[in-house]
C-alpha positions in Angstrom: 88.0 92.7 72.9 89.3 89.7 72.5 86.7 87.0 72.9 88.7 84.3 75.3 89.3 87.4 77.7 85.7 88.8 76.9 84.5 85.4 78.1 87.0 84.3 81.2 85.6 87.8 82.9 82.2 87.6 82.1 82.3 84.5 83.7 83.9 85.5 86.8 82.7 89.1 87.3 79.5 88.9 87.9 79.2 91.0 91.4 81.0 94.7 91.4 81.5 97.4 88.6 84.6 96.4 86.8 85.3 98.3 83.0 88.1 97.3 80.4 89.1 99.2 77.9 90.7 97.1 75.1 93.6 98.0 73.0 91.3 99.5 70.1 89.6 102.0 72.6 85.9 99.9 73.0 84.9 99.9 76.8 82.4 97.1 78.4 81.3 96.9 81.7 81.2 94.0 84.1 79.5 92.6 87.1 76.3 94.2 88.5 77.1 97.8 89.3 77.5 97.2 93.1 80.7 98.6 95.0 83.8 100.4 93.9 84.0 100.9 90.4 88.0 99.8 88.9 88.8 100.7 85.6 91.0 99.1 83.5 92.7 100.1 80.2 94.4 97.6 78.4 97.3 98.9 75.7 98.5 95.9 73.5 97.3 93.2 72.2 99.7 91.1 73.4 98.7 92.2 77.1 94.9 91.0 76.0 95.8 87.9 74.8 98.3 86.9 78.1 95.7 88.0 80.2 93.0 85.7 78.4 95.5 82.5 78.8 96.7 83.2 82.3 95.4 86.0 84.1 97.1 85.1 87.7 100.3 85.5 86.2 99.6 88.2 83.1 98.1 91.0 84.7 100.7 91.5 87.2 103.0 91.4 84.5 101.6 93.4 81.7 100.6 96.0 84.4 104.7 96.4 85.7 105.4 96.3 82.0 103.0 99.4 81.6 100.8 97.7 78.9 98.0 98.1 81.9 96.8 100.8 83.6 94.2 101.2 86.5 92.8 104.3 85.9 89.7 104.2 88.3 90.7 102.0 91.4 93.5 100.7 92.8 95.4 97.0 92.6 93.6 96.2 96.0 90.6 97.2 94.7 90.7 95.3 91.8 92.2 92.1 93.7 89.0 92.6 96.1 86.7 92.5 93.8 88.5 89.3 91.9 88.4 87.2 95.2 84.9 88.5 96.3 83.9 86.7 93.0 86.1 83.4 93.3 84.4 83.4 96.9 81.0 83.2 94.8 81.9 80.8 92.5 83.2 78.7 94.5 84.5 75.1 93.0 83.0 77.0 89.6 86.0 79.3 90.2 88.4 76.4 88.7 89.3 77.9 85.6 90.8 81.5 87.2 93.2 79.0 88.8 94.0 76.7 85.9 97.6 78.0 85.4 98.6 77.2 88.9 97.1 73.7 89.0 98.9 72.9 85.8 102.1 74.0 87.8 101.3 72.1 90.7 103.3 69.1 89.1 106.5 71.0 88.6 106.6 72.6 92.1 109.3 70.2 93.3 111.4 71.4 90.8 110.8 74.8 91.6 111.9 74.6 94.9 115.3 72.3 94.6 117.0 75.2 96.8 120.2 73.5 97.1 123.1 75.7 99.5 124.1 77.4 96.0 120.1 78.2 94.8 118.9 79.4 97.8 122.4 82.0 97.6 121.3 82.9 94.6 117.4 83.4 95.7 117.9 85.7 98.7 120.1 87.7 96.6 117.6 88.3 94.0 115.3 89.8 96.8 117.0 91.0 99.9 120.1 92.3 98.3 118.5 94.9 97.0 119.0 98.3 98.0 118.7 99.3 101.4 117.3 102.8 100.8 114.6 101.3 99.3 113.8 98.9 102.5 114.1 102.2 104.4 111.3 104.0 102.4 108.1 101.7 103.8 109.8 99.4 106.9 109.5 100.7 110.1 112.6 102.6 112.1 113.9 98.8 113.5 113.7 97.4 109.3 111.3 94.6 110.2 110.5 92.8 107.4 107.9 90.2 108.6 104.4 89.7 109.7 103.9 93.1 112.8 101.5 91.6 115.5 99.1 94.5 116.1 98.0 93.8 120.4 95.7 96.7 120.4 93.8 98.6 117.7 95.2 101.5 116.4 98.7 100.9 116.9 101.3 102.2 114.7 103.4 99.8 112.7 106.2 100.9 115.2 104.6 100.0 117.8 103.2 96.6 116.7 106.7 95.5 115.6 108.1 96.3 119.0 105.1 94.2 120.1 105.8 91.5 117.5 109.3 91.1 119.4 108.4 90.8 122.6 105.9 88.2 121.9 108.6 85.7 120.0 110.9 86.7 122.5 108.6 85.4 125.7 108.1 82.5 123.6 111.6 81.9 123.8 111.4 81.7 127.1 114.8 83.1 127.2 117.5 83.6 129.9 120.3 85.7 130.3 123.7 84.6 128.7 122.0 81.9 126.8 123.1 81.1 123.1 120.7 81.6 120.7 120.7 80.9 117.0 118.8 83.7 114.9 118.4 81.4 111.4 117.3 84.6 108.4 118.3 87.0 110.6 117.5 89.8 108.6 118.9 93.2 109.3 119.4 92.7 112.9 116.8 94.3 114.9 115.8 90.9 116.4 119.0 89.3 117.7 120.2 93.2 118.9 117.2 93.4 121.1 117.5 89.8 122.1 121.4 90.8 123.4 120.8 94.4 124.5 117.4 93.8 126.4 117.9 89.7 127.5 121.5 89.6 128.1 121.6 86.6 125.3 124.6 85.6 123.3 123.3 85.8 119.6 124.6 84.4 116.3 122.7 86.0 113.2 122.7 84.2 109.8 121.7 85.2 106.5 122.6 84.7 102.8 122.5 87.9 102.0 125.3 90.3 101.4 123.0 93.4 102.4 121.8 92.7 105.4 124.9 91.0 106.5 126.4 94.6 106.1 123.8 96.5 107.7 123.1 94.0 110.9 127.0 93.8 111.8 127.2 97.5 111.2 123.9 97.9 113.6 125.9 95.7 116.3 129.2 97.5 116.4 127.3 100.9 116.5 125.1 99.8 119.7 128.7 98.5 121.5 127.1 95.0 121.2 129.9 93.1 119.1 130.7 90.9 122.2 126.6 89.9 122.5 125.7 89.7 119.2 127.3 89.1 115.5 126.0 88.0 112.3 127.6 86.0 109.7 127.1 85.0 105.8 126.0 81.4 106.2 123.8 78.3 105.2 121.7 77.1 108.3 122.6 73.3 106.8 126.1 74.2 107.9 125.9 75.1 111.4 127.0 73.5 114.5 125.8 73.8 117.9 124.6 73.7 120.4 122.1 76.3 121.2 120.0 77.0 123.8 117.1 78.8 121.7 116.9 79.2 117.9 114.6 81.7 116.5 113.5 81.8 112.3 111.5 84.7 111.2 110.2 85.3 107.9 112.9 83.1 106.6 111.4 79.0 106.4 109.4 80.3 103.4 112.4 80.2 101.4 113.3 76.6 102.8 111.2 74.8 100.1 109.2 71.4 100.3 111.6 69.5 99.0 113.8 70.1 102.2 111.6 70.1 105.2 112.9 67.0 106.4 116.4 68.6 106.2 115.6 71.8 107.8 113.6 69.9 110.8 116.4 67.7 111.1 119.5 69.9 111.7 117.2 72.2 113.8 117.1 69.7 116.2 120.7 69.2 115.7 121.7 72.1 116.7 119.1 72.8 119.6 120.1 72.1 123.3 118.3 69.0 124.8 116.5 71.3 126.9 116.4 74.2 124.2 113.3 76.0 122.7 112.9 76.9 119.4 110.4 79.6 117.7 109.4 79.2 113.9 107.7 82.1 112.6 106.3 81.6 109.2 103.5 82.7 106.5 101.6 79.8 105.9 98.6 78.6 104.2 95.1 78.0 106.2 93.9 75.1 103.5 95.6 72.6 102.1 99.3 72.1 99.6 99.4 74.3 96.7 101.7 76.1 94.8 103.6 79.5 94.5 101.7 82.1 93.0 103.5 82.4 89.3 103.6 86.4 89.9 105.6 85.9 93.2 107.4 82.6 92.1 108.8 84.4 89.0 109.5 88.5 90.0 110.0 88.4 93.7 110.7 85.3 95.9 112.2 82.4 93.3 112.0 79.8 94.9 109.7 80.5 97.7 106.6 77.9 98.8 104.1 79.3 101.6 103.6 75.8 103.4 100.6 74.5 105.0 100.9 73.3 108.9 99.6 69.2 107.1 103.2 69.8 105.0 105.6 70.8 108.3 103.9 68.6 110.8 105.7 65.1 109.4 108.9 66.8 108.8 108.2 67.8 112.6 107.4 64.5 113.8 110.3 62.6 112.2 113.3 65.0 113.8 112.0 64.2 117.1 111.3 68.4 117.7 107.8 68.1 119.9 105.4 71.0 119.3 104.4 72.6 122.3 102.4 75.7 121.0 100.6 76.8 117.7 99.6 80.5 117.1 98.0 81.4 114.0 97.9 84.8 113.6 95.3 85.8 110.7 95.1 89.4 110.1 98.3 91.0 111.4 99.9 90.4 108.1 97.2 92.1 106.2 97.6 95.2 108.8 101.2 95.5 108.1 101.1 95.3 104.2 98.5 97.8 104.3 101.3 100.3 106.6 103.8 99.1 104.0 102.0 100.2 101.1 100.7 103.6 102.7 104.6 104.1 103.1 105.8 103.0 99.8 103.2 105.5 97.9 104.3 108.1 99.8 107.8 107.6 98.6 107.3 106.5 94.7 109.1 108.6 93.4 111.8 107.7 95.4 111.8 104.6 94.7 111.5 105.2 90.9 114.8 107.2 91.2 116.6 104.4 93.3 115.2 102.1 90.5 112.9 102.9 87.6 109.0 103.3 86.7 108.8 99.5 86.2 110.5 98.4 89.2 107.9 100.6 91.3 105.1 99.1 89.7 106.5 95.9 90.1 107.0 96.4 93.9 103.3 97.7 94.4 101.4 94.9 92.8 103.2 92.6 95.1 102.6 94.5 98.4 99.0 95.3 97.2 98.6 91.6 96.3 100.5 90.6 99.5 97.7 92.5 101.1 95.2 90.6 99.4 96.0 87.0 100.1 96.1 87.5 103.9 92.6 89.7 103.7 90.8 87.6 101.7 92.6 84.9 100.9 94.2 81.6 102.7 97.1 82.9 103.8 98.0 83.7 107.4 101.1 83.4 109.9 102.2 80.4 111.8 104.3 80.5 115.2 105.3 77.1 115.9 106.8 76.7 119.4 108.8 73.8 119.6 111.5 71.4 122.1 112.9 68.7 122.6 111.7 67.6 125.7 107.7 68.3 127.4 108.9 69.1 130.6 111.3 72.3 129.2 108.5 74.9 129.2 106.1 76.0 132.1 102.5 74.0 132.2 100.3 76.8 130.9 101.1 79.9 128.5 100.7 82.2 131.1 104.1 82.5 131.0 104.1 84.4 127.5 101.9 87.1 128.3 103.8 88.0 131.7 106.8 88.1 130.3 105.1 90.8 127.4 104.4 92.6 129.7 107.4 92.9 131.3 109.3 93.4 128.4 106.6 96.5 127.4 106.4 98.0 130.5 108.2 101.7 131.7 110.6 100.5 133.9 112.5 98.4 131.3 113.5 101.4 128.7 115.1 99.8 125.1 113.8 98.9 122.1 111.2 96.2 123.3 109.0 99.0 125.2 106.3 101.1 123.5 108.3 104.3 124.2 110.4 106.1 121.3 113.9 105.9 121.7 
């Protein structure tokens, strides 16, 4: 084995049963025998020597490229047992994350997502086949953070739920405007129009779900309530009386904060609400993970609530709510990745072997970050004036409730369509 690699996990494995096996067929052992055993086989020495000099990034590629196989284990297994060590370690735990504090400079630069970039971006990602969205998304295609209310609910139900709870937060009335900023493939602004009576405009860069969401609205007769166009939020004009971002200020970048901040509160009503849904990072700045960065969001920074809060304060937006919601991510990966092994092979047929394992590492690593890692999902409730919104939050879990409950059939409820 090569002896920088030998070294870097002797060092950090020191709890769990971890074995490599190394290109020439030798097998050692790791870590003190306790929990899951993962086994690793390692097939080139080319894959040995990127994983020595930067494992964050290297063994999430070697492993789509096939040069590594888990052969006892899983991904999230493996990831588990990587972070249960780095917890251990602690500050000692510097060198696994060399290669992204060497990046940390040169973050800036990563995220320059001018109107043109951030085109290009979303089509790398969310342009990509629909059929394969459909093999591990729920009925509705939600792809963000599910907000699971009670245990044991299916991912169905806890994206119904995840709806009605941005959609109280709103604070929404009928026949009011609202602007749906990455509105995705729909399911959002259609229940906002079909179950609120709101006039929606849907925006998104991608060609995709452009297609899908207007085909969505003229196949629910809601054309008049709710359409959805191809555009940049930088070049919108309003005003609107709610604006609502899901899923979609990840792909803002640092560098324009300021600039999404400001022309939010452009375009909001002086008595408007708006709802920013967001992953975000429980400690401090940092900087894309080099697997993600590179394969599957370019472009993309997960943002800490010390980076937005400035960007906040200088529009003139007032925060009137904070959620953090810690788990539910985690809980939805997990349903994800259930779903997306039970369709493999369909995926390798829309796509190939490589793309597959590509698309599970993420979702199993995905999985990993918001387990046992920093990451976790903001909702940041905001207006223009403190007088807009009701004195206490009761307000949010009545109108839940009267979204979910039987007399109000549609896609909010708990009840199949």
């Amino acid at each position: 084995m090569n002896w920088l690699l030998e070294r870097f996990v002797s060092r950090l494995f020191r709890k769990g049963s971890l074995s490599i096996t190394d290109p020439a067929g030798a097998t050692r052992r790791f870590g003190d025998g306790t929990g899951e055993h993962v086994h690793i086989v390692i097939h080139s020495k080319r894959a040995e020597r990127a994983i020595a000099l930067d494992p964050m990034l290297a063994v999430p590629e070697r492993y789509m490229e096939g040069e590594v196989d888990i052969i006892e284990g899983d991904v999230l297994s493996l990831l588990q047992m990587t972070y249960d060590n780095m917890d251990e370690l602690g500050t000692q735990a510097f060198f696994v994350r060399l290669g992204e504090v060497l990046r940390y400079p040169f973050r800036r630069l990563q995220q320059f997502n001018t109107a043109a970039r951030s085109k290009r971006n979303v089509h790398r990602h969310y342009d990509l086949s629909e059929e394969l969205y459909r093999l591990f998304l729920d009925e509705d295609m939600q792809y963000s953070c599910a907000y699971f209310e009670t245990p044991g609910m299916s991912l169905e139900e806890a994206q119904r739920a995840k709806k009605r709870h941005i959609a109280a937060k709103l604070a929404l009335k009928p026949g009011q405007k609202v602007l749906d900023i990455g509105s995705g493939w729909g399911g959002l602004g259609l229940d906002l129009a079909s179950q609120l009576g709101a006039q929606v405009l849907g925006v998104t860069l991608s060609q995709e779900q452009h297609r899908v969401a207007t085909d969505r609205a003229r196949q629910a007769g809601l054309t008049d309530k709710a359409r959805f166009e191809i555009a940049d939020y930088r070049s919108l004009s309003g005003p609107f009386d709610r604006i609502v971002s899901v899923g979609m200020f990840e792909h803002v970048g640092i560098n324009h904060y300021r600039t999404f901040f400001n022309q939010s509160a452009r375009l909001l009503a002086d008595d408007g609400v708006m709802l920013l849904h967001t992953i975000g990072r429980s400690t401090g700045p940092s900087v894309t993970n080099a697997f993600i960065r590179k394969h599957i969001f370019p472009g993309g920074y997960i943002p800490s609530l010390s980076e937005m809060m400035p960007a906040i304060e200088k529009s003139g937006l007032i925060v009137t709510d904070v959620e953090i919601l810690r788990l539910h991510y985690a809980d939805t990966l997990k349903h994800w990745q259930e779903r997306f092994q039970k369709n493999r092979a369909k995926a390798v047929e829309i796509y190939d072997e490589r793309f597959a394992r590509m698309w599970e590492f993420y979702l199993a690593g995905s999985e990993a970050s918001f387990r046992w890692q920093e990451m976790v999902v903001f909702q940041v409730q905001l207006t223009k004036k403190r007088q807009t919104l009701p004195m206490t939050r009761d307000y949010i879990g009545e109108t839940e409730k009267r979204l979910a409950g039987p007399k109000r059939p549609g896609k909010f409820t708990q009840a199949a369509e």
